[in-house]
Every structure is written in C-alpha cells, then in structure tokens.
C-alpha positions in Angstrom: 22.1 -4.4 -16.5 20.9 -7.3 -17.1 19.4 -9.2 -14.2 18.9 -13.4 -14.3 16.1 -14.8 -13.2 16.3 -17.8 -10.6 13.8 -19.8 -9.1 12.8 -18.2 -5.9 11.7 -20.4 -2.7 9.1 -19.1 -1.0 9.4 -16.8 2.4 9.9 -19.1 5.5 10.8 -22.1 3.1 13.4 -24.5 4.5 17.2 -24.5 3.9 18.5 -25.1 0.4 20.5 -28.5 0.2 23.7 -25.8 -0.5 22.9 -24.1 2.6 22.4 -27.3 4.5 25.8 -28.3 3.8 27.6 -25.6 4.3 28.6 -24.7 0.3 28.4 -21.3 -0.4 24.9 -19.5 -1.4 25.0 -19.4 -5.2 24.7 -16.3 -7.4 21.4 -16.5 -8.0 20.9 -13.0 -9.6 17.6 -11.5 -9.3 14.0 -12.5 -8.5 12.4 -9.6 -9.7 8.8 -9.2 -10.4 8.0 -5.9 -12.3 4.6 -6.4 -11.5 2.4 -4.0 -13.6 1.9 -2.0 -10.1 5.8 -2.0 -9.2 5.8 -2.1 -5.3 2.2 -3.6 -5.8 3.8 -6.8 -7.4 5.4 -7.4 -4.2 4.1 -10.0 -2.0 2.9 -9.3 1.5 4.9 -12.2 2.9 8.0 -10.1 0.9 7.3 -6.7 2.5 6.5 -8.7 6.0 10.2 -10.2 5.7 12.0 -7.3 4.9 10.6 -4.8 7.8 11.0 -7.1 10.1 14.9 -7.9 9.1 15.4 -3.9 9.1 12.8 -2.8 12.2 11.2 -0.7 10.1 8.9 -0.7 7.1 10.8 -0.7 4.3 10.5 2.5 1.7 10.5 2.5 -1.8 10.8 -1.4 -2.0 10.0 -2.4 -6.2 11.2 -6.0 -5.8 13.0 -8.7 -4.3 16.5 -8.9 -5.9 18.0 -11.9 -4.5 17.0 -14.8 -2.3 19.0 -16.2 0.1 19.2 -20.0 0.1 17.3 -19.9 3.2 14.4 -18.8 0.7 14.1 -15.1 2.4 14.8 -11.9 0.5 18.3 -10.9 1.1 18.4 -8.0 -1.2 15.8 -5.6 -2.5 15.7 -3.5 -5.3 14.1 0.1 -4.9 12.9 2.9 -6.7 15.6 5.6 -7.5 12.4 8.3 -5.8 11.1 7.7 -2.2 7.4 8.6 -2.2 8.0 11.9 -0.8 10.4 12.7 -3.9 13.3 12.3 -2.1 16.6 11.1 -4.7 17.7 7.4 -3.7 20.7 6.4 -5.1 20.9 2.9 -3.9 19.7 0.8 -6.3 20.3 -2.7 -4.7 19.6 -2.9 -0.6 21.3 -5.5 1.6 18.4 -6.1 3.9 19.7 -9.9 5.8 20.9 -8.7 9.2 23.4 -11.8 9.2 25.2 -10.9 5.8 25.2 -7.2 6.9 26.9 -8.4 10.0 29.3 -10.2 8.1 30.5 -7.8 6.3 30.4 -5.3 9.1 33.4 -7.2 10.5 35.5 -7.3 6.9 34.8 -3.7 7.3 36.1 -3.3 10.4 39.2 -5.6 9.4 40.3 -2.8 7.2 39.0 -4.6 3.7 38.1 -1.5 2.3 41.6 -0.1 2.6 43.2 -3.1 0.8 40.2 -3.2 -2.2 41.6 0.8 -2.9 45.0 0.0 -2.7 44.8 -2.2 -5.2 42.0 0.0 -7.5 44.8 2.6 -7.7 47.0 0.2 -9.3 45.7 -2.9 -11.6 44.1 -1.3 -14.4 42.0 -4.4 -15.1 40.1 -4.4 -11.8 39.6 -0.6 -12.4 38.0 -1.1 -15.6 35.6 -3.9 -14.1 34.6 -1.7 -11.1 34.2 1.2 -14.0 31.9 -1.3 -15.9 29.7 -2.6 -12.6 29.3 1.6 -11.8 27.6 2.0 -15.9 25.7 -1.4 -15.1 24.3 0.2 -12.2 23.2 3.6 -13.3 21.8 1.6 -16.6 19.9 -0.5 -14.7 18.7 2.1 -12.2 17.6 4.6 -15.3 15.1 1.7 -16.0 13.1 2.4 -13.3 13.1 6.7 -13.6 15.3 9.2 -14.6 15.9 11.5 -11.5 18.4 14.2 -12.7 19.6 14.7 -8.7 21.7 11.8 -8.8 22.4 11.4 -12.1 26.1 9.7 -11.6 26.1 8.7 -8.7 25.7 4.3 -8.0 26.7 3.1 -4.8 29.6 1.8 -2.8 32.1 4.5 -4.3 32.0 3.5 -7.8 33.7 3.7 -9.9 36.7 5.4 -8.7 36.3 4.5 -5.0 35.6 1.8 -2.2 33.5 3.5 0.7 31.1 0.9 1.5 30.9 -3.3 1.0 27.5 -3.8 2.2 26.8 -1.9 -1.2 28.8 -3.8 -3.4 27.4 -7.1 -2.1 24.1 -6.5 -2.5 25.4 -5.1 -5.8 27.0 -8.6 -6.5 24.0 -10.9 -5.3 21.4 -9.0 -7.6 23.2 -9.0 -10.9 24.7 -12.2 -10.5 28.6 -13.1 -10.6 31.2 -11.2 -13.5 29.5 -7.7 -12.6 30.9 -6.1 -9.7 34.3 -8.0 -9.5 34.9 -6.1 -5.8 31.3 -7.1 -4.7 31.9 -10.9 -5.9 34.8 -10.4 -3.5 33.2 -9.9 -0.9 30.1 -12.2 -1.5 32.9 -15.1 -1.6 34.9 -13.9 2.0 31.7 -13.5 3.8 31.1 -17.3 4.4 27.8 -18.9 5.1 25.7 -16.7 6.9 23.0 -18.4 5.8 24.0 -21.5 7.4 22.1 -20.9 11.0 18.7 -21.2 9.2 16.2 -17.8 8.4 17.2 -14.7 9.9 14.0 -13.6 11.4 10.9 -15.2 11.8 8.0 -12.7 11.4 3.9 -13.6 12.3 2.4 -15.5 10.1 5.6 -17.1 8.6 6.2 -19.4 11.5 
C-alpha cells in the first residue's frame, strides 16, 4: 500500500486554517517516519501524545500515520508483533478519543448494519473493500511476516463490516480511494477536530 506523505504540524501546534473553519480534516495519508530504529524514530513528544489520548502507554507503536489538523497524531501504525511475540493484526490504530467517540455513536446508530447490507449486494463496493483488505495485508507484510495472522486485516475485511473505528483509521493513513467504507465514515463523522487538541499532556502545554 502505498502511503503519501504530508507535511506534519508539530504536537501541540495550533489549529489548521481547515479546522478553524470548520471544513473537514483533509486526507492527509501518512506521516510516517521509518526511522532506521522503527519505534526509535518516534518522537518523544509522539509517544507522550498517544498514551496520554489512550491512558496507557502505547505498545508496538512504529509511526505516526496520520495527523489530525489539530497537528496531534490521530492514527498510529504498529508492528504486526507486540514485544512479547504476541500476533497484532491491526495495522492502523485510531488513537484521538474525539474521532473514536464519533464513530462510537455511527456505531451505535446501526451504520454497520446498513454498510453489510449493501456489501452483499453492489458488486463494485465489494471489490473496493476486497482491494483495501490486499492493500492492508501488503502494507502490513512490509513491516514482518507473522504466519499467525496471515489473512486476517481489520474491520471485517473483505467480506465483512464488524468495526468502523478500524476502517477509519484505515482511511486516514492511506489517504482517500483505498478503503471506500472507511472514506465513508471519515466523511459522516464531522469535525471532531474542531474543539481544538484532544488532550494536553506535560510538557506540551
């Protein structure tokens, strides 16, 4: 998969002009830096972010896929092993508490439901979803092959719609035309953005 690079405001940074207007966050794609280290190319800034928007230090982190237009890290791309060995499918992690929210509540509005109704029956959206599964398990066999999950992307791809949170973070770190579901939901989750950084951790103040 290929990823596009963007320019990437730093942690803390103030609101894009398309955040401070309201207009949607663009599809940046990702900011990626395959440092020669991997999770050693990350900045502490980065790794201070993301724990604090997930309460918890977060594991296998390899880069920041996608910047928010508030200029934090909104979706982070891990290793396909945990340190332990432990298999990790998920390629591409939502990690804003705002956007996770927000798509939370299409969720709960019964999104899913309507995205595998209509799966089942246009042959074209099948084939895209089909296409953003390969995408993802290329792009993921970049990083290591680990034979456990050899198969097996995210979100329910291809044949299946079990979790959006997925799929968006999917969306936002290859950039628009990839996951047609994740861009989707990336355009009905509005602004959540808009209300400035999500957290504010020490030292970023």
């Amino acid at each position: 998969m290929t990823r596009h690079p963007a320019p990437a405001a730093p942690p803390g940074a103030p609101d894009s002009s398309a955040a401070a207007a309201g207009e949607p966050a663009p599809f940046a794609g990702a900011v990626r830096d395959d440092g020669a280290g991997g999770e050693a190319g990350i900045s502490e800034a980065d790794r201070a972010v993301v724990a604090a928007q997930l309460g918890r230090p977060p594991r296998a982190m390899r880069a920041v896929a996608h910047r928010c237009p508030c200029g934090l890290p909104d979706v982070v791309e891990t290793s396909p092993r945990l340190p332990d060995g432990t298999p990790f499918p998920t390629l591409d992690y939502l990690t804003c508490p705002r956007a996770g929210a927000a798509v939370g509540r299409l969720e709960a509005a019964g999104v899913m439901r309507e995205m595998a109704d209509r799966l089942r029956t246009d042959p074209a959206l099948a084939k895209g979803y089909r296409a953003a599964h390969e995408a993802y398990l290329a792009r993921r066999h970049q990083l290591g092959d680990v034979p456990e999950i050899a198969g097996i992307s995210a979100g329910g791809m291809p044949t299946r719609v079990k979790c959006l949170h997925a799929l968006l973070a999917h969306a936002l770190a290859a950039g628009p035309g990839v996951n047609p579901l994740g861009d989707e939901v990336r355009d009905a989750v509005g602004g959540w953005w808009s209300a400035g950084p999500c957290v504010r951790p020490e030292g970023l103040r």
